[in-house]
C-alpha positions as CSV (number, residue, x, y, z in Angstrom):
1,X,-21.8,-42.2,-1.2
2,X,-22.0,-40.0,-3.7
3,X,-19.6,-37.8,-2.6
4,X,-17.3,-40.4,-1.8
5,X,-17.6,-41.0,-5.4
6,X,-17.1,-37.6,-7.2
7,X,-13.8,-37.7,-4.9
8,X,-12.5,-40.8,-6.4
9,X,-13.5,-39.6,-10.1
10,X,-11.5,-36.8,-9.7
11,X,-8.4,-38.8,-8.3
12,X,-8.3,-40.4,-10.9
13,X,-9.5,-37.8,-13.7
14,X,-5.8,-36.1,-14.3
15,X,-7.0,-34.0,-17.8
16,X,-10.6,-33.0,-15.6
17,X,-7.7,-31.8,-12.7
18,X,-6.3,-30.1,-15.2
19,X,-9.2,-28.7,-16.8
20,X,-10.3,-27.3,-13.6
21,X,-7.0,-26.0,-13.1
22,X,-6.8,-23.7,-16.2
23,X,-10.2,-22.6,-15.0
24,X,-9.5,-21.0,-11.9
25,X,-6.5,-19.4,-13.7
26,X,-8.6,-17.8,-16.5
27,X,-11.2,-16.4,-13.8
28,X,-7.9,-15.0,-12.2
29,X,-7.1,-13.5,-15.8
30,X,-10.5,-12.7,-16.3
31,X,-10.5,-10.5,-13.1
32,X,-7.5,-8.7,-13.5
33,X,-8.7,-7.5,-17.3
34,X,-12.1,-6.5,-15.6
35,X,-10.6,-4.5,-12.8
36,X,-8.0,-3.0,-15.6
37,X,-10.5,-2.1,-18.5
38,X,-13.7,-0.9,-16.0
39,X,-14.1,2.2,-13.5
40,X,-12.6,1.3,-10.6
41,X,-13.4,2.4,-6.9
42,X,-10.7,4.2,-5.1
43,X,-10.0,2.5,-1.2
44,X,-7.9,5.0,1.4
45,X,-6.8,4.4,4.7
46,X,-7.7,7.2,7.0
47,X,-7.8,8.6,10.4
48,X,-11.2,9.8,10.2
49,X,-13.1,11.4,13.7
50,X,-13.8,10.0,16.6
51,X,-12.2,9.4,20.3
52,X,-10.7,6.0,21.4
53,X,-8.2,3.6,19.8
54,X,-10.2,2.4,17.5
55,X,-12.1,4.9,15.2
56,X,-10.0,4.9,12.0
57,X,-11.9,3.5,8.6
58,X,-11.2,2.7,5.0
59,X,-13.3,4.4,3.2
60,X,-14.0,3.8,-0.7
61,X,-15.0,6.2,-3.4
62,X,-16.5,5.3,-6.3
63,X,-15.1,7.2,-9.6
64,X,-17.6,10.6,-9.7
65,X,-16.0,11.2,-5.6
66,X,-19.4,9.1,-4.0
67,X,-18.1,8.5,0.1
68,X,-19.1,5.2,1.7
69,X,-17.3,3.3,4.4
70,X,-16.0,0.0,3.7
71,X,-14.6,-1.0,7.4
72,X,-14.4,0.6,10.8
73,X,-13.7,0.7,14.1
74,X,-9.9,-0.1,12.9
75,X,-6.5,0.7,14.6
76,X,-3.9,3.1,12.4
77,X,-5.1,1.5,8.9
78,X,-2.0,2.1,6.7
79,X,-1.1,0.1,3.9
80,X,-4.1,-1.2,1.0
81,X,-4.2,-3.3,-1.7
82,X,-5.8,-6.1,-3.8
83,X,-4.6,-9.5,-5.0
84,X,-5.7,-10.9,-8.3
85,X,-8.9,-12.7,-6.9
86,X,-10.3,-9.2,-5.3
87,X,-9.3,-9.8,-1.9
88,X,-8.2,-6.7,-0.1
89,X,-5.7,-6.8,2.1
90,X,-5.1,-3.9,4.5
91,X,-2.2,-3.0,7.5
92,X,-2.9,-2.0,10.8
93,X,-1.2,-1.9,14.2
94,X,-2.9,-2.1,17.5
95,X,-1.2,0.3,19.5
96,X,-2.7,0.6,23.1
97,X,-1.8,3.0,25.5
98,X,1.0,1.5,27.3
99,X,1.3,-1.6,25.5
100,X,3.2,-2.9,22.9
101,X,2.4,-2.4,19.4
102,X,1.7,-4.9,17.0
103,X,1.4,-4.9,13.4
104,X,-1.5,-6.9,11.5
105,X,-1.9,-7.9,8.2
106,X,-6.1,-7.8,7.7
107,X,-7.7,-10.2,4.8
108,X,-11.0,-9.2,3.4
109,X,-12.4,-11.5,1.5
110,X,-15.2,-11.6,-1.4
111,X,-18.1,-11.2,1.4
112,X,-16.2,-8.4,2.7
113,X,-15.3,-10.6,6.1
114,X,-12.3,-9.7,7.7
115,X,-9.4,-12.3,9.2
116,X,-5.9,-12.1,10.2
117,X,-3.3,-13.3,7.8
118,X,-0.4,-12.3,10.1
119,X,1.4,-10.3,12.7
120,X,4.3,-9.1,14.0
121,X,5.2,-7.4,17.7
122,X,7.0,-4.6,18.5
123,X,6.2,-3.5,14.9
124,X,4.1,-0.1,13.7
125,X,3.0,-1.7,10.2
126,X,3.0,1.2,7.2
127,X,3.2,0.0,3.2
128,X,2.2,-2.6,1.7
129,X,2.7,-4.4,-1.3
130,X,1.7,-8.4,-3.2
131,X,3.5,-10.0,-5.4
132,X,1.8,-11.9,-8.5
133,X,1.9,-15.0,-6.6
134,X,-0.1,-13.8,-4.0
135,X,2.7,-13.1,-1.2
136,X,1.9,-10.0,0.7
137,X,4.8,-7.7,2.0
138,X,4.7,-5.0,4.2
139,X,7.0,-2.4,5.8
140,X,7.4,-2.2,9.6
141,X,9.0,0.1,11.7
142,X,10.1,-1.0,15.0
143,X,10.7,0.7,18.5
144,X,14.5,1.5,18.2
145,X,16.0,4.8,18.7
146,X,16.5,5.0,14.9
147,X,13.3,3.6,13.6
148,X,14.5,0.6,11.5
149,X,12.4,-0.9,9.2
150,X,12.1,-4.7,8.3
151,X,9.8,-6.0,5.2
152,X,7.7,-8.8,6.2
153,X,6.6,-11.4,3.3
154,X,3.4,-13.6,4.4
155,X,2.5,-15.9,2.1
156,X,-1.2,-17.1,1.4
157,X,-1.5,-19.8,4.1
158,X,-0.2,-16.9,6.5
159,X,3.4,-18.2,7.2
160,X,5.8,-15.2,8.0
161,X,9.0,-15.0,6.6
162,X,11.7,-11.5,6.7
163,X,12.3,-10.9,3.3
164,X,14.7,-7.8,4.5
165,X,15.3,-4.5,6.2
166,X,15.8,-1.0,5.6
167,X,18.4,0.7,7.9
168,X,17.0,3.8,10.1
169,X,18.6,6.8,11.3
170,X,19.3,8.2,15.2
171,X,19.1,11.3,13.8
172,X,16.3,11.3,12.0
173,X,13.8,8.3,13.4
174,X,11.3,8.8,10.7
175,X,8.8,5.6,9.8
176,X,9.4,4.0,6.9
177,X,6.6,4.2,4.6
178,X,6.2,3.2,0.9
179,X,6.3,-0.6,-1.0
180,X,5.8,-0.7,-4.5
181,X,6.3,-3.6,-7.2
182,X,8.0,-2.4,-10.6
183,X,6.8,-5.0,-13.6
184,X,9.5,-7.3,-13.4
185,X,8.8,-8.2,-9.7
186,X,11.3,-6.0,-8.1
187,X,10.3,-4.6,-4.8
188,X,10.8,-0.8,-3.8
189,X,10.8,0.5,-0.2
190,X,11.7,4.0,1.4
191,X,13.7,4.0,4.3
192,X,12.4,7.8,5.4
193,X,15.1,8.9,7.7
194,X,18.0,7.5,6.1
195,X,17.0,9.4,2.9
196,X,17.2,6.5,0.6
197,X,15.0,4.1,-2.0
198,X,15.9,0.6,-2.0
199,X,15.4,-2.1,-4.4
200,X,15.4,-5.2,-3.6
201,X,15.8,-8.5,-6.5
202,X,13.0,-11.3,-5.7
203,X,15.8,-13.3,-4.3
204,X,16.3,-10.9,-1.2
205,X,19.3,-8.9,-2.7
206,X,19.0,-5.3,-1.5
207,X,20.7,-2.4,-3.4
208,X,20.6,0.9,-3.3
209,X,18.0,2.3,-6.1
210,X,18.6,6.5,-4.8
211,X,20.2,7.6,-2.3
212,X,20.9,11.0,0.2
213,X,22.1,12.8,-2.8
214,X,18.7,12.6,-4.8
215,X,17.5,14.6,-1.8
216,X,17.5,17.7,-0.1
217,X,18.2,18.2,3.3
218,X,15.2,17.9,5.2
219,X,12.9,15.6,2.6
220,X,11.4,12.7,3.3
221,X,10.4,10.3,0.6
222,X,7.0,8.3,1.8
223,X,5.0,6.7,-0.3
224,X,5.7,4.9,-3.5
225,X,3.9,3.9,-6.9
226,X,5.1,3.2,-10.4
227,X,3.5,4.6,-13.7
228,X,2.7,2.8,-16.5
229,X,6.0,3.8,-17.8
230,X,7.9,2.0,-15.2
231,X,8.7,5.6,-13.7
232,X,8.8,5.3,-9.7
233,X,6.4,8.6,-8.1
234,X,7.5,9.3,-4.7
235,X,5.9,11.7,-2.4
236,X,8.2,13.9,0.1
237,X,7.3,14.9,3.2
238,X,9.6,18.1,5.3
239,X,7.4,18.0,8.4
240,X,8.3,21.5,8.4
241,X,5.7,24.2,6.6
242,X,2.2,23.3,4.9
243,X,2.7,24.2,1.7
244,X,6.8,22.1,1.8
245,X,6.1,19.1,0.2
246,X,6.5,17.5,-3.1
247,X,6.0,14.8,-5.6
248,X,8.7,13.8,-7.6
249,X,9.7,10.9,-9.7
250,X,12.5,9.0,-10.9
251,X,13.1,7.1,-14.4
252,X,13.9,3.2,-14.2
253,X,17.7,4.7,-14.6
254,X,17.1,7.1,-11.5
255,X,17.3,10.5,-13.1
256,X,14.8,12.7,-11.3
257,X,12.2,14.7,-12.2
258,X,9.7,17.2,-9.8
259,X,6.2,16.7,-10.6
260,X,3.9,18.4,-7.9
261,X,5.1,21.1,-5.1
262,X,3.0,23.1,-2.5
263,X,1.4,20.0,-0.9
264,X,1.4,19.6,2.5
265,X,2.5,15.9,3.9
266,X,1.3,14.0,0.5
267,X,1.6,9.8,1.3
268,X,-0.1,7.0,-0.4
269,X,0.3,7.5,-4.2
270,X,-1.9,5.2,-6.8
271,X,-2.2,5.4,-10.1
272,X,-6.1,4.5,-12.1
273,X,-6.1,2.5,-15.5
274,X,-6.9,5.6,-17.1
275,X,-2.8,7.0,-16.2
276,X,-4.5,9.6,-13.5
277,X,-2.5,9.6,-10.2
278,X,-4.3,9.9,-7.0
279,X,-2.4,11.2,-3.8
280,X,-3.4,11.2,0.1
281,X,-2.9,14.2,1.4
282,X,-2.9,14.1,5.0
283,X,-2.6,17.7,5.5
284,X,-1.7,19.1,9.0
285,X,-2.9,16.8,12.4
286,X,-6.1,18.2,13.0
287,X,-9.0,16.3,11.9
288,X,-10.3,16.2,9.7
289,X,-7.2,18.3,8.1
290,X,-6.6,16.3,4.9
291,X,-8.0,15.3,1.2
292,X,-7.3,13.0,-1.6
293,X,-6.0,15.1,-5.0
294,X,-6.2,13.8,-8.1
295,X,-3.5,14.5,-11.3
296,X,-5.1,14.1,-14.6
297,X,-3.0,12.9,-17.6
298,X,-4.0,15.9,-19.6
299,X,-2.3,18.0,-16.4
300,X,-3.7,20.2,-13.8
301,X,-4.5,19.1,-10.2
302,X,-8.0,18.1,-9.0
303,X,-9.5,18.5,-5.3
304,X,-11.1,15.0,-5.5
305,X,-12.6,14.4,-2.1
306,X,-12.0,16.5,1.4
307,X,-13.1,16.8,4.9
308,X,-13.3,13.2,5.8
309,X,-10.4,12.8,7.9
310,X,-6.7,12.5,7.6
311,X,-5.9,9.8,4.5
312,X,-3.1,7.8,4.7
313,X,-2.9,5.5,1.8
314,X,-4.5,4.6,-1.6
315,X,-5.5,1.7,-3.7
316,X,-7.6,0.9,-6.7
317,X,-10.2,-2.2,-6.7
318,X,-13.6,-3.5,-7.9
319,X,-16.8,-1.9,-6.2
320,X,-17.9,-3.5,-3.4
């Protein structure tokens, strides 16, 4: 009965509904400042070692370069980030021998328990990307000769809509790897082989941010992330020589600007709240082969962790 009747008073309680309302929004608020102005813990995506399908991780590092594992036994963990009530949301793609791959979206929530939000088939899932409504986007390559991509929006209840696609290239079937947000709720996305950036309105509407020219022959752009600035970082991949591969960036007009060289196939890029960018570095195949490097604001480049496996991408989120 007496649950019967707090349901009733808050029927018919609108200002109490409302109350309660602007208190689940300031906790969100809350959050986000907490996560901005406090030490953060650094989560990466990585191939670490071990034999079957399922041995990859994301491991998380806590600010002085402290290792822990925050979830294993996953399949090609890619794409990481956080929504403004500290879930995490990580991509994956089961990919059998023989079988057909599918791409998962992975929830985990405040008790660190993992679900599904979504999936796709016949999809290798690689960035990702959530809006401030809580929609979660992620880039998927699919099995055609030239490697399309095609940007999947899943909303909180888990319905999965295409929000768009990136074209690929016969001649150069690359993945498509990087989604990144700038602060007006456009979303960025490589499409690798065809040597272009695209931005894309909220509405859908695709354009053509850089393009082939911004490039040499050979490069790659892979992952994404915007400075505080509204400057968009992209790392380039050659797949040729260690020692190839670059970070550059482009101003909010496009003009571009090299930032790091001599890496050797840099890919998640993230950014703290202190301004310091963090890039994977996945190094050559072997494992473990790769390290995380860290760019302070005052300049200089940092070794900030190594021989834990081959990173894929980076995100920044409470401890956990």
């Amino acid at each position: 009965m007496k649950a019967n009747y707090e349901t009733q008073e808050r029927n018919n309680n609108p200002m109490k509904t409302k109350i309660l309302r602007n208190l689940f929004l300031s906790l969100s608020a809350i959050f986000a400042l907490a996560t901005t102005a406090h030490a953060q813990n650094l989560y990466v995506s990585a191939h670490t070692p071990g034999t079957g399908p399922y041995h990859h991780s994301i491991l998380e590092f806590t600010p002085s370069g402290v290792q822990s594992t925050y979830a294993s036994r996953l399949s090609f963990p890619r794409g990481l980030a956080f929504d403004s009530l500290g879930n995490l949301f990580a991509a994956e793609t089961l990919a059998p021998a023989g079988d057909v791959e599918v791409g998962k979206v992975l929830k985990f929530n405040l008790n660190n328990k993992a679900t599904t939000l979504g999936s796709a088939a016949q999809f290798f899932f690689e960035g990702l990307a959530i809006d401030i409504a809580g929609n979660v986007y992620v880039m998927g390559t699919d099995t055609s000769p030239t490697a399309a991509g095609t940007i999947f929006k899943f909303t909180p209840s888990g319905e999965r809509i295409v929000f768009g696609s990136v074209p690929g290239d016969p001649d150069n079937p690359v993945s498509n790897f990087g989604l990144a947000f700038d602060s007006t709720g456009n979303l960025y996305a490589t499409a690798s082989g065809a040597q272009t950036i695209y931005k894309f309105a909220p509405d859908g509407t695709r354009t053509v941010f850089v393009g082939p020219d911004a490039f040499a022959p050979g490069e790659y752009p892979a992952g994404l992330a915007f400075d505080s600035s509204g400057n968009l970082f992209v790392s380039i991949e050659t797949f040729t020589d260690p020692g190839a591969d670059s970070i550059v960036y482009f101003s909010p007009t496009g003009v571009k600007s090299t930032f790091a060289t001599g890496l050797t196939t840099p890919r998640g890029l993230a950014f703290d709240s202190l301004g310091n960018l963090f890039v994977a570095e996945a190094g050559v195949p072997e494992i473990p082969g790769g390290d995380i490097l860290e760019f302070p604001t005052a300049g200089g480049q940092i070794l900030f962790a190594s021989g834990f496996g081959r990173p894929e991408f980076l995100t920044f989120g409470p401890p956990r």
